[in-house]
C-alpha angles and dihedrals in degrees: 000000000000106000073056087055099052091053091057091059094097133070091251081056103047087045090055092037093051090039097045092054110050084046090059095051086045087064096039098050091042094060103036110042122070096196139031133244118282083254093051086050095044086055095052102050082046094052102036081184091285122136107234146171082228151328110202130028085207087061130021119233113252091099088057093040093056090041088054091045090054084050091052085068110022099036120250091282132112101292093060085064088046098049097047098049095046101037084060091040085060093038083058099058095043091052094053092053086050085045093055096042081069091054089030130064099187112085091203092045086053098046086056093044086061100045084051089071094090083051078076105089089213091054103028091062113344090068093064095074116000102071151033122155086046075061086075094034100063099036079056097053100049084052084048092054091051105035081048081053091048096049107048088041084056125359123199137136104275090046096046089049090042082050090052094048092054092048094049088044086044094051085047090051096067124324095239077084091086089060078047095050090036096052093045088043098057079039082064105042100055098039107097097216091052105030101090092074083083098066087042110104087214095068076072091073091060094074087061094055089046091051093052095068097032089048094083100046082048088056099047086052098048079064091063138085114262096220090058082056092051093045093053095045087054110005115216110277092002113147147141109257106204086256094063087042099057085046098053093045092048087046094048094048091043096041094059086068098032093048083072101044126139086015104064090045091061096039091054092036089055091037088055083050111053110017128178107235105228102016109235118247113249113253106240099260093066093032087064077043106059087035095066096034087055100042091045095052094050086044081057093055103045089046086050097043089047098060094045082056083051093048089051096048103049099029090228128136108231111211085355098284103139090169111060097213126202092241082076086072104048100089089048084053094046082058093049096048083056098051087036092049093055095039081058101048093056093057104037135073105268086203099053104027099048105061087041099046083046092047096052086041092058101036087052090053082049099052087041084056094054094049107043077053106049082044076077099067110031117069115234113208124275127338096342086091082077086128086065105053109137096239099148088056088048086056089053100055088041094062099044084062085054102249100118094123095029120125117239139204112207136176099220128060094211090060087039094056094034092054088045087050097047100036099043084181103056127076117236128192137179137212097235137127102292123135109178123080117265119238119282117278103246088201103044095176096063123123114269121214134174112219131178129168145091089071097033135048115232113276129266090024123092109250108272118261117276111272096246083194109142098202086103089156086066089158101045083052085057093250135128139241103242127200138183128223134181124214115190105196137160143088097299081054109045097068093050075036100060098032090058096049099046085054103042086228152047 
C-alpha cells in the first residue's frame, strides 16, 4: 500500500487514483443496486427526459442539463445517473489538487492533500448518495478559485471571459454560488496583491461570461408567473418557530468543526508527527493564495452566520429553508481545506507525511468501497433499504400489465425517479411540493394510472407492523428484498389522473 501510495503523489497519479475510484463505484453500483438515491430520482422526475431553460425556481438547471447531455449518449437509464455523479465527483478531487498546488508548493504535498478528500466524512461517504446539484457546485468553486487566481496574477480578455463563465455555471450549478462569488470576491478586494483587477476595465467583460449560461434559464423564468416566484422565494405561512431557530443556529456552530472530522485529526496527527524544524516561509505566490482561501472561507461563515441571525430575528424562512444543514457548510470547508493545507505543508517533513497522509488515505477509499458495497447486501432496518427497492422488478411487472409507457402519479419522489429511471417510456410524477408546471407531455393520450407503495401503507389503513425477520443478509441467503405497490387505474381515474399530472400537484 504504500509503495502505491507513493506512486499517487503526482498529478498523473491523483488524476488515476481519483478516476479509478469513482470507475470502480460506477460498476459496483451498476451491477448491485437495483434503484437509485432520492436525489438521482429527484433528477430524474424533474428532467423526463425533456431540454429546458429550466425546471424549479428552488434549483437551476445545470445539474439537469448535464444529466440530459450524458443521456444523449448512454440512454436515460441507470448508468447516466452513475457517470454524472461520479465524473463531477472526479472532477472534484483533480480540481482540489489544482487548487492546492496554488496554496502548496510541493507537488507531492499537493498530490496527498487531494487524496485526503475521502478523509471528509461528507465527502468521503455522504457524497455518494445526499446530494447532486451541490456536485456542480463544488467542481465549480474550486475552478472559480483557480480561474479568480489566473486572472489577478495576469488579466487580460480571454481570462476575464473564462472568469465570468465559471461564475454564471457556477450560479446554474446551485444558487448558494453567489455566497461562493460574493465572499472571493471581498477576499480579493482587500488582498493587496489581487485587488487591482478591480480598476482594470477588462474585469467588465466577466459579467458577460457570467450572463451566456444564466440567459436560458432567464428566459425559462420571464414565462412564469411571477407569484409563483414570490411563493417559492418565501412560501405562504412559512416561518421559523424558536424551536427551529435554536436548532439552525446549534447545527451551524457544531457543523463548522464537524464538517473536518476525521481529516483534521489525521492531518494534525501526521503534521505532530513529522514536523519541519523551522517551518519554511511561503513564497509569495501561495502566500496571496492562502491569504484569499482562508479569508473567503471565513467571509463565507460570517455572511452565513448573519443571515441566520436575520432568520432568528425576524422568524422568517429565507428562500423557504426552515432546517440550516450542514451541507450548507461544505463549500466554506473546501476553502478551508485550501488555506489549512498550505498552512500544514509549510510546517511538516515532505519526505515522511506525504506517503503516509496518501496510504491512510487510501486504505480508508478502500474500506469506504467495501462498505458501501457489503450495505448491499445486509438489510438495515426499516425504510432506511431504500437502496434495495426492487424497482427494476416493479418495472417488469409494470410493463407485463401493459403500462410501460403509462404516466403515473405517484406520492413519493423516490418511486417517481426510479420509474422514470426503469420505464424510460413512461411518464412519473410525484406529489410533492412542486409548484412549477412540469414539462409538456409529449404523448397526451397515455394511460394514466395513480400508484403508492414501497415508502406508504395503504390508506386508510394503519401502516403494517415492522417485519421482526433476522435474516438481515437476505442476499447472501440467496433471498430477495420484496416490496408492495399499489396501482389505482381505470375510467373514474384517468380525468383526477390527468389533471393532476398536467399540474405537478394537487
Amino acid at each position: 500500500m504504500s509503495k502505491l501510495a507513493g506512486q499517487m503523489l503526482t498529478a498523473r497519479g491523483v488524476a488515476a487514483f481519483w478516476l479509478t475510484w469513482c470507475v470502480a463505484f460506477v460498476l459496483m453500483l451498476w451491477a448491485v443496486s437495483p434503484g437509485r438515491t432520492l436525489q438521482d430520482a429527484l433528477a430524474a422526475e424533474l428532467l423526463q427526459s425533456h431540454l429546458a431553460g429550466g425546471y424549479q425556481v428552488r434549483n437551476p438547471p445545470l445539474y439537469e442539463w448535464l444529466l440530459w447531455s450524458v443521456q444523449q449518449i448512454t440512454g436515460p437509464g441507470p448508468l447516466s445517473y452513475l457517470l454524472l455523479r461520479y465524473a463531477l465527483i472526479a472532477a472534484t478531487g483533480i480540481l482540489f489538487y489544482v487548487a492546492l498546488r496554488r496554496t502548496v508548493a510541493s507537488q507531492r504535498l499537493a498530490a496527498a492533500f487531494s487524496l485526503s478528500l475521502v478523509l471528509l466524512y461528507w465527502f468521503g461517504w455522504e457524497i455518494h448518495h445526499s446530494v447532486s446539484h451541490s456536485l456542480a457546485l463544488l467542481a465549480a468553486l474550486l475552478a472559480l478559485f483557480i480561474a479568480a487566481l489566473a486572472y489577478a496574477e495576469r488579466p487580460t480578455a480571454m481570462r476575464a471571459f473564462f472568469l465570468g463563465l465559471i461564475i454564471g455555471l457556477g450560479l446554474m450549478a446551485k444558487w448558494s454560488f453567489l455566497l461562493v462569488v460574493i465572499s472571493l470576491g471581498v477576499a480579493l478586494a482587500i488582498t493587496p496583491a489581487t485587488r487591482r483587477i478591480y480598476r482594470d476595465p477588462r474585469t467588465l467583460i466577466v459579467l458577460a461570461g457570467a450572463a451566456l449560461p444564466m440567459l436560458p434559464f432567464l428566459l425559462w423564468l420571464a414565462n412564469l408567473d411571477p407569484d409563483l416566484i414570490s411563493r417559492r422565494a418565501v412560501p405562504p405561512g412559512s416561518g421559523l418557530s424558536a424551536a427551529l431557530s435554536l436548532e439552525g443556529a446549534l447545527v451551524f456552530i457544531t457543523g463548522i468543526p464537524l464538517v473536518f472530522l476525521p481529516w483534521i485529526a489525521f492531518v494534525l496527527f501526521f503534521a505532530w508527527r513529522f514536523p519541519k524544524a523551522p517551518p519554511s516561509p511561503p513564497a509569495l505566490p501561495q502566500a496571496v493564495a492562502i491569504r484569499l482561501a482562508g479569508l473567503t472561507a471565513i467571509t463565507m461563515l460570517a455572511v452565513m452566520a448573519a443571515l441566520l441571525l436575520f432568520a432568528m430575528a425576524t422568524g422568517s424562512a429565507l428562500f423557504g429553508i426552515t432546517r440550516f444543514a450542514i451541507h450548507y457548510l461544505f463549500p466554506f470547508s473546501l476553502f478551508a481545506a485550501l488555506a489549512l493545507s498550505g498552512l500544514a505543508a509549510q510546517r511538516v517533513t515532505e519526505e515522511r507525511f506525504a506517503p503516509r497522509l496518501a496510504t491512510t488515505s487510501l486504505a480508508i477509499a478502500l474500506v469506504i468501497f467495501l462498505v458501501k458495497l457489503g450495505s448491499f447486501y445486509v438489510i438495515p432496518p426499516a425504510s432506511e433499504a431504500t437502496n434495495l427497492l426492487p424497482y427494476d422488478r416493479l418495472a417488469e411487472d409494470l410493463s407485463q400489465r401493459g403500462l410501460g409507457n403509462a404516466q403515473f402519479v405517484t406520492l413519493s419522489p423516490r418511486d417517481a425517479g426510479n420509474i422514470a429511471v426503469a420505464l424510460p417510456e413512461a411518464r412519473a410524477l410525484s406529489l410533492s411540493a412542486r409548484i412549477e408546471p412540469p414539462p409538456p407531455d409529449p404523448n397526451p393520450d397515455r394511460p394514466c394510472v395513480l400508484l403508492w407503495g414501497g415508502e406508504f401503507s395503504v390508506p386508510p389503513a394503519p401502516p403494517p407492523p415492522a417485519n421482526p425477520s433476522p435474516a438481515r443478509f437476505l442476499k447472501l441467503l440467496g433471498a430477495q428484498r420484496r416490496s408492495v405497490w399499489h396501482v389505482l387505474r381505470g375510467e373514474n381515474v384517468e380525468a383526477a389522473c390527468r389533471k393532476v399530472a398536467a399540474k405537478g400537484m394537487l
